[in-house]
N, CA, C and O atoms as a GROMACS GRO file, in nm:
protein
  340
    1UNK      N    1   0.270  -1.644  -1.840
    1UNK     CA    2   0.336  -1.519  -1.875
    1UNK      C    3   0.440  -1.544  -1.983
    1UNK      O    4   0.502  -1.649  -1.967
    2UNK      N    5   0.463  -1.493  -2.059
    2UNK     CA    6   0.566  -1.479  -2.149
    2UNK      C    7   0.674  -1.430  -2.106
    2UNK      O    8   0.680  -1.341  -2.021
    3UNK      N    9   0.789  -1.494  -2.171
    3UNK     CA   10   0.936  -1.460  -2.132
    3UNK      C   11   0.971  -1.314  -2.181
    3UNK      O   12   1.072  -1.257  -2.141
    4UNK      N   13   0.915  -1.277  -2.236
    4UNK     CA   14   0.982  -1.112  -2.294
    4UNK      C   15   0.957  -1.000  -2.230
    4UNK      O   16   1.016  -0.894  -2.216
    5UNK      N   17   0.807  -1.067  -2.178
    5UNK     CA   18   0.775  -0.899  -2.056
    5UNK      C   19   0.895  -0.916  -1.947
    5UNK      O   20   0.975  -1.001  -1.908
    6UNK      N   21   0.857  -0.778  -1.922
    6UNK     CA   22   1.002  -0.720  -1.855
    6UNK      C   23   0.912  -0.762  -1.708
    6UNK      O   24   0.794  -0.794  -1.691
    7UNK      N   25   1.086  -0.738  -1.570
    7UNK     CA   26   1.076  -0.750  -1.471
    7UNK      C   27   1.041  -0.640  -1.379
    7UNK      O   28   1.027  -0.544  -1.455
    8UNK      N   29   1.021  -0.601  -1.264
    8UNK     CA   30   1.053  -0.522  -1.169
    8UNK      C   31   1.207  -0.469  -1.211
    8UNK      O   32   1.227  -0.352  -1.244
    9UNK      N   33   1.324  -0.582  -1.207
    9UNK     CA   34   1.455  -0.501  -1.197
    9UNK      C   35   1.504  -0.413  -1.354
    9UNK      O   36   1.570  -0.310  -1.373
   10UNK      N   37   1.425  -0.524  -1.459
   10UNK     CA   38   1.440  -0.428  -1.609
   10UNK      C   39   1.323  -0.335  -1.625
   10UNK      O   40   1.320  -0.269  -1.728
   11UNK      N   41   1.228  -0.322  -1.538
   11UNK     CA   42   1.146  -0.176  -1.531
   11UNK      C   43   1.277  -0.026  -1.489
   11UNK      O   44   1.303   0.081  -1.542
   12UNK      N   45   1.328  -0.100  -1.368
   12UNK     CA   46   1.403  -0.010  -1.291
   12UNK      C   47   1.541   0.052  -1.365
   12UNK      O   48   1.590   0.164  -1.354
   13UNK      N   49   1.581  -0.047  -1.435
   13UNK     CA   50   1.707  -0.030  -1.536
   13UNK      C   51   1.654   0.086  -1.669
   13UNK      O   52   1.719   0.179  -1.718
   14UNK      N   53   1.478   0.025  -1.710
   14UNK     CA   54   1.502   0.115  -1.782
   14UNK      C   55   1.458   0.258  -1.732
   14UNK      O   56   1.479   0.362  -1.796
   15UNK      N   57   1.421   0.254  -1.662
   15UNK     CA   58   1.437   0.395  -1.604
   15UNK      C   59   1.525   0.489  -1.592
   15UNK      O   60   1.493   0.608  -1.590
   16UNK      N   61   1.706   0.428  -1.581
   16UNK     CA   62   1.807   0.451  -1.547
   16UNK      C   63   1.813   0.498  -1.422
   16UNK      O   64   1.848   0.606  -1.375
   17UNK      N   65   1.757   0.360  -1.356
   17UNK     CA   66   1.766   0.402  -1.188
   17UNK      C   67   1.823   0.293  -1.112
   17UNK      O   68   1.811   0.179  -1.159
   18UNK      N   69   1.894   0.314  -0.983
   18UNK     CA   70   1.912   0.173  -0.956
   18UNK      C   71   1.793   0.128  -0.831
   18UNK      O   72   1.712   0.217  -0.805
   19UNK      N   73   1.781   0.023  -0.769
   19UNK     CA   74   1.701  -0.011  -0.647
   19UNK      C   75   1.705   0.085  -0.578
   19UNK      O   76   1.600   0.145  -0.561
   20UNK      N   77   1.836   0.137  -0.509
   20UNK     CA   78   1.878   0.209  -0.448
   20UNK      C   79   1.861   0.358  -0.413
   20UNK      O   80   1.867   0.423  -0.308
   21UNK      N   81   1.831   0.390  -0.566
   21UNK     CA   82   1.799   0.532  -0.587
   21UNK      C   83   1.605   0.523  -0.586
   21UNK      O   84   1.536   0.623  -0.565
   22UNK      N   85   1.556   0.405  -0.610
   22UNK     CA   86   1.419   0.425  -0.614
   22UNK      C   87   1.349   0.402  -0.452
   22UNK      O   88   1.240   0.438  -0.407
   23UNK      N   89   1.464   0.325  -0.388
   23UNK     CA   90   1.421   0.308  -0.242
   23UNK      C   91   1.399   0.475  -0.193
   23UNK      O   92   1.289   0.516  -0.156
   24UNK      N   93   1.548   0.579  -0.201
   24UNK     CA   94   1.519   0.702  -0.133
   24UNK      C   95   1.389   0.715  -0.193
   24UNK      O   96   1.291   0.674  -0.132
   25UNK      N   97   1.376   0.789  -0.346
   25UNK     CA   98   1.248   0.881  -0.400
   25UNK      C   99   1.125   0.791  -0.310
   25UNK      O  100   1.037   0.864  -0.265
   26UNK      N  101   1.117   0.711  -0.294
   26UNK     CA  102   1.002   0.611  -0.239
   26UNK      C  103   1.035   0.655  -0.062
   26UNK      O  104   0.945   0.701   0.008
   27UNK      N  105   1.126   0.641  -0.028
   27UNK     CA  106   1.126   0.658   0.133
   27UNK      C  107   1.074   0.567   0.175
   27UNK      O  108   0.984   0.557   0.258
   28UNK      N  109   1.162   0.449   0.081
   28UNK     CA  110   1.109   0.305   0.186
   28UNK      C  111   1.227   0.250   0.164
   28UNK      O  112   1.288   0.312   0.076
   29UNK      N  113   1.305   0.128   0.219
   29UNK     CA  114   1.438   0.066   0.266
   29UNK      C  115   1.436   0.027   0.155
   29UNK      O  116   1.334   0.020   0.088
   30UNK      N  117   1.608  -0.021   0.097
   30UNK     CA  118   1.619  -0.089  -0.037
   30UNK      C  119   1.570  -0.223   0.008
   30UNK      O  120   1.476  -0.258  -0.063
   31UNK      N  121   1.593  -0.287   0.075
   31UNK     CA  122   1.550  -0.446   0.113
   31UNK      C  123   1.388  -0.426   0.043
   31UNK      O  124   1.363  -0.496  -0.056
   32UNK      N  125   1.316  -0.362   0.078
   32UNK     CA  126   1.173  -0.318   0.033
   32UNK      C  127   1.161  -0.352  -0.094
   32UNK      O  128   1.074  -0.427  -0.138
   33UNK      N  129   1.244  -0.302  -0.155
   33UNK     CA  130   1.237  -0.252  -0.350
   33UNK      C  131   1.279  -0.380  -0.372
   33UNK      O  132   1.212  -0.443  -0.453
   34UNK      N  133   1.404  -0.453  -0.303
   34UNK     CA  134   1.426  -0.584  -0.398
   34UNK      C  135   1.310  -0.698  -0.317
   34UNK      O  136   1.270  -0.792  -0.386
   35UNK      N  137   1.272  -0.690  -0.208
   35UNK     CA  138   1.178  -0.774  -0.199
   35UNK      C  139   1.062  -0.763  -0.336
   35UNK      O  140   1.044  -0.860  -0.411
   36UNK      N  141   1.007  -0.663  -0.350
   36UNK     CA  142   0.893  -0.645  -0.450
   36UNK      C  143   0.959  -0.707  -0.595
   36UNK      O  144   0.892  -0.767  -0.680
   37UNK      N  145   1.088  -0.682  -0.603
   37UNK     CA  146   1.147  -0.690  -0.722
   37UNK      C  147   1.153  -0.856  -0.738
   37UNK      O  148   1.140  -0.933  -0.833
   38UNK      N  149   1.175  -0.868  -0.618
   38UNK     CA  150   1.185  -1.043  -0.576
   38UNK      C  151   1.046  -1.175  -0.594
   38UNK      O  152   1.042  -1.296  -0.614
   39UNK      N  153   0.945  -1.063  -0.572
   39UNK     CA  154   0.859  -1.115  -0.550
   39UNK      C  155   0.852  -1.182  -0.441
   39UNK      O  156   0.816  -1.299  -0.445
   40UNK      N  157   0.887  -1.118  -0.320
   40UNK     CA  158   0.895  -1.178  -0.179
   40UNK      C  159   0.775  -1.152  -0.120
   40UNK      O  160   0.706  -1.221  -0.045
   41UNK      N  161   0.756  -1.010  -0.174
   41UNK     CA  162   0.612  -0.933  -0.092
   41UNK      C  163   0.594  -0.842  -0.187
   41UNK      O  164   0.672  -0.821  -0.280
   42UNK      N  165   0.470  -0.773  -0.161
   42UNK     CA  166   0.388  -0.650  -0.269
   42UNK      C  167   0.410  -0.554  -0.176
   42UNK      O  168   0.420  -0.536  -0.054
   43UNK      N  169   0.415  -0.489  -0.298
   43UNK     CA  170   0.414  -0.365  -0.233
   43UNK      C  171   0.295  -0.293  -0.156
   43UNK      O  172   0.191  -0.326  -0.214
   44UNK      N  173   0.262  -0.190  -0.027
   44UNK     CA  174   0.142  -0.125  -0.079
   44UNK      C  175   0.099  -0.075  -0.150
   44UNK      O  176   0.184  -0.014  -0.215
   45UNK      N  177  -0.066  -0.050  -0.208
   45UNK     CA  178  -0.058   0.089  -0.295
   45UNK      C  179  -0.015   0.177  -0.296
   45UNK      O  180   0.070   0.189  -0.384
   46UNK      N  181  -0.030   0.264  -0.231
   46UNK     CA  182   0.104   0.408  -0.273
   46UNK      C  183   0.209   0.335  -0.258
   46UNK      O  184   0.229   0.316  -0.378
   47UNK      N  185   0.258   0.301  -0.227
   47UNK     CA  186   0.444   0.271  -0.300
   47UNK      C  187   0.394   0.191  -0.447
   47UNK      O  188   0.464   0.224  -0.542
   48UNK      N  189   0.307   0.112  -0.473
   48UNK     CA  190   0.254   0.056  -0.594
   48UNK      C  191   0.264   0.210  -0.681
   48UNK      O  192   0.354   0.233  -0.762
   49UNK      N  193   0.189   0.276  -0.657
   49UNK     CA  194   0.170   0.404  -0.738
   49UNK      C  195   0.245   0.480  -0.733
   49UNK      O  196   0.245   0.554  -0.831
   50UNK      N  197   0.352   0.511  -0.621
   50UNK     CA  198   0.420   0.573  -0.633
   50UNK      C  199   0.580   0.489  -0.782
   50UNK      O  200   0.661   0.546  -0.855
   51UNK      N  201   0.545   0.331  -0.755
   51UNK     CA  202   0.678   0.318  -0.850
   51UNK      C  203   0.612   0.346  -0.976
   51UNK      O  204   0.690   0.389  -1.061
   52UNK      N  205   0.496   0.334  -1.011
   52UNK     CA  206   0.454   0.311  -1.132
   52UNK      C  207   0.463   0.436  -1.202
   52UNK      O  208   0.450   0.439  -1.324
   53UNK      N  209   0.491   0.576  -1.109
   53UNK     CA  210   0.522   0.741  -1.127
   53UNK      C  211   0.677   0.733  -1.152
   53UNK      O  212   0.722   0.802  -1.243
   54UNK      N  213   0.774   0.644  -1.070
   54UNK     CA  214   0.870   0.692  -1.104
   54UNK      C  215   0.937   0.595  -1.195
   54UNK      O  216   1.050   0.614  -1.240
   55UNK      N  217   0.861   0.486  -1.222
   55UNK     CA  218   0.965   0.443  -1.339
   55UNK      C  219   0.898   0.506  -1.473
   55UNK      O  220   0.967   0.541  -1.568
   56UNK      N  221   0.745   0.518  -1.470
   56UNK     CA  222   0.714   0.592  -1.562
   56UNK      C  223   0.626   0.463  -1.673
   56UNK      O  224   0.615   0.457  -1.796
   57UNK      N  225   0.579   0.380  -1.571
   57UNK     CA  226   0.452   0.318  -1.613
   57UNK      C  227   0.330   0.282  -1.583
   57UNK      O  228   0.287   0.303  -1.470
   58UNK      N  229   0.277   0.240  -1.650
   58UNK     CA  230   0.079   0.205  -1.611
   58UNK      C  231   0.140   0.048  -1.533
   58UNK      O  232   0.219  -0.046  -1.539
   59UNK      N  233   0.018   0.119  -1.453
   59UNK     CA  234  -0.010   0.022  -1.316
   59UNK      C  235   0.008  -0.146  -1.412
   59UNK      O  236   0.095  -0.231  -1.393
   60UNK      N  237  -0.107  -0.147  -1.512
   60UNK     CA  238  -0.042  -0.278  -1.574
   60UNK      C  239   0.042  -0.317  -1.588
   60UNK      O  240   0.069  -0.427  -1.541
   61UNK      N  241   0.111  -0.259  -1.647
   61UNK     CA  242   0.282  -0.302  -1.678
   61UNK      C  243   0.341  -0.331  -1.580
   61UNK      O  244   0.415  -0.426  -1.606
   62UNK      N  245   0.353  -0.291  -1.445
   62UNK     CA  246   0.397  -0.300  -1.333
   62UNK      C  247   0.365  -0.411  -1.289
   62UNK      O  248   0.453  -0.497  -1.289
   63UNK      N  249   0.225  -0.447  -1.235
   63UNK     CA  250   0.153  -0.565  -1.201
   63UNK      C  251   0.219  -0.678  -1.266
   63UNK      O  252   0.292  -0.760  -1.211
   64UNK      N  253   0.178  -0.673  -1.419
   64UNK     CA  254   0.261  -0.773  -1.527
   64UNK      C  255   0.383  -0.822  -1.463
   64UNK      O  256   0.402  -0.936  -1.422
   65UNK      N  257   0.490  -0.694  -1.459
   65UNK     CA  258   0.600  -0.729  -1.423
   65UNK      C  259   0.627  -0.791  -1.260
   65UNK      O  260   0.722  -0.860  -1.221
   66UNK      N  261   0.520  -0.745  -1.190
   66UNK     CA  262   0.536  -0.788  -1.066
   66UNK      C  263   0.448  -0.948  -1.051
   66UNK      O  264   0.431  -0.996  -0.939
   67UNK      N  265   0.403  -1.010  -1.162
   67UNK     CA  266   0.343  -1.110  -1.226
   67UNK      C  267   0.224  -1.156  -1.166
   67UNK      O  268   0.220  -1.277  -1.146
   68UNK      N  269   0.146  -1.102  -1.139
   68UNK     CA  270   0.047  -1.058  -1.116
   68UNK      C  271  -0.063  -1.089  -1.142
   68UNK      O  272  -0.068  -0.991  -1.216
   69UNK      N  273  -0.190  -1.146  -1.156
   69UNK     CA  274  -0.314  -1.150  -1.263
   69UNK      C  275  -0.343  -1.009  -1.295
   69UNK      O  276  -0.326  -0.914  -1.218
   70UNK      N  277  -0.399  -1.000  -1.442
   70UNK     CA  278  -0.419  -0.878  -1.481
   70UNK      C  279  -0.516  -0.912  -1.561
   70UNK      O  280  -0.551  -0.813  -1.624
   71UNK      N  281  -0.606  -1.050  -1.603
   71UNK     CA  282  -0.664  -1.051  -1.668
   71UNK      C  283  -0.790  -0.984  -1.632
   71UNK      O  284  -0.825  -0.987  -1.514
   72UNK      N  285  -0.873  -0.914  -1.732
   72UNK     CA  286  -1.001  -0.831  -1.655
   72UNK      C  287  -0.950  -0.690  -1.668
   72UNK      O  288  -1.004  -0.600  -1.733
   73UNK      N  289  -0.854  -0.682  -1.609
   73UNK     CA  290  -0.792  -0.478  -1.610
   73UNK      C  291  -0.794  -0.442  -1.741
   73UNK      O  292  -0.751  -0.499  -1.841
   74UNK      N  293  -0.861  -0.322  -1.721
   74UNK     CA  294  -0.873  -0.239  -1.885
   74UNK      C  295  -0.695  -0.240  -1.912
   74UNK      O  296  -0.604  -0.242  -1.829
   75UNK      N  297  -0.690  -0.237  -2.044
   75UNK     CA  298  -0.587  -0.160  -2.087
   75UNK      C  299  -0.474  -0.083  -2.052
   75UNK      O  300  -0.487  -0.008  -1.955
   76UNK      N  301  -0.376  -0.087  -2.106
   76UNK     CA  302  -0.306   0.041  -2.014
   76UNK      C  303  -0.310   0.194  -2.084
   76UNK      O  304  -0.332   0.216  -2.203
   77UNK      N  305  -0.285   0.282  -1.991
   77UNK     CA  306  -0.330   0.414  -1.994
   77UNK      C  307  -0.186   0.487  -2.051
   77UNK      O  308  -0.088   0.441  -1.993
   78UNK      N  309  -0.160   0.572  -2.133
   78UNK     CA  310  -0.036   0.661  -2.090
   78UNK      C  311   0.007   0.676  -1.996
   78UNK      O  312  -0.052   0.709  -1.893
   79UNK      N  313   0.165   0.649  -2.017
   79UNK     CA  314   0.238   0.683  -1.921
   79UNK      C  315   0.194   0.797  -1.835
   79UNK      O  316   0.134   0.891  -1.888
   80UNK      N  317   0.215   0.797  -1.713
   80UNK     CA  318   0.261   0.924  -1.611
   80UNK      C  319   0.324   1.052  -1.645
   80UNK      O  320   0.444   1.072  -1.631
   81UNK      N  321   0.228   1.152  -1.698
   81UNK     CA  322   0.333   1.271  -1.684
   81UNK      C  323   0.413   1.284  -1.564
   81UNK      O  324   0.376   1.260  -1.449
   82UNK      N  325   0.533   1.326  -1.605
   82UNK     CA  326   0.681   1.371  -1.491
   82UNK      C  327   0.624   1.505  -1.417
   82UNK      O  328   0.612   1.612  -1.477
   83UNK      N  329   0.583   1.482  -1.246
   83UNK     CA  330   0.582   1.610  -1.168
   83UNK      C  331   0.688   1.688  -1.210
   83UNK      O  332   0.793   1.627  -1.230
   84UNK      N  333   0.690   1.848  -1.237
   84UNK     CA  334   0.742   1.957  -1.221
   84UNK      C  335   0.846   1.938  -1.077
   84UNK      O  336   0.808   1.961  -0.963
   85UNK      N  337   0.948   1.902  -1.106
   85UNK     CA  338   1.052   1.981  -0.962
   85UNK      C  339   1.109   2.110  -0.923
   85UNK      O  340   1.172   2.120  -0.818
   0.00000   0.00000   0.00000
């Protein structure tokens, strides 16, 4: 992996979110978010998909950042349009 791709915690930064705030929208414990962030444990899919909605990237990028193999996965897709609140 290269040093420049971003992390779990500089996904979350650039979001302008903290762990904290992505644990509620997720409705899973902050310990949760920094484990994944940690690389302690994965996430499930939906919380996988659900972060990749709220930081506002393709599942690749995420994976990447969660360091991951990705070789083989198409491409990444546009971002996530933002649900209507």
């Amino acid at each position: 992996m290269e040093n420049n791709e971003p992390t779990v915690q500089t996904l979350i930064e650039a979001a302008g979110t903290t762990q904290r705030q992505l644990s509620q929208k997720l409705k899973v414990t902050e310990l949760s978010i920094n484990n994944w962030a940690n690389r302690r444990k994965l996430p499930r899919v939906d919380h996988f998909l659900a972060m990749c909605r709220e930081l506002n990237v393709s599942p690749k990028t995420l994976a990447k950042a969660m360091r991951l193999e990705v070789e083989g996965i198409p491409d990444d897709v546009p971002p996530f349009p933002q649900p209507d609140e």
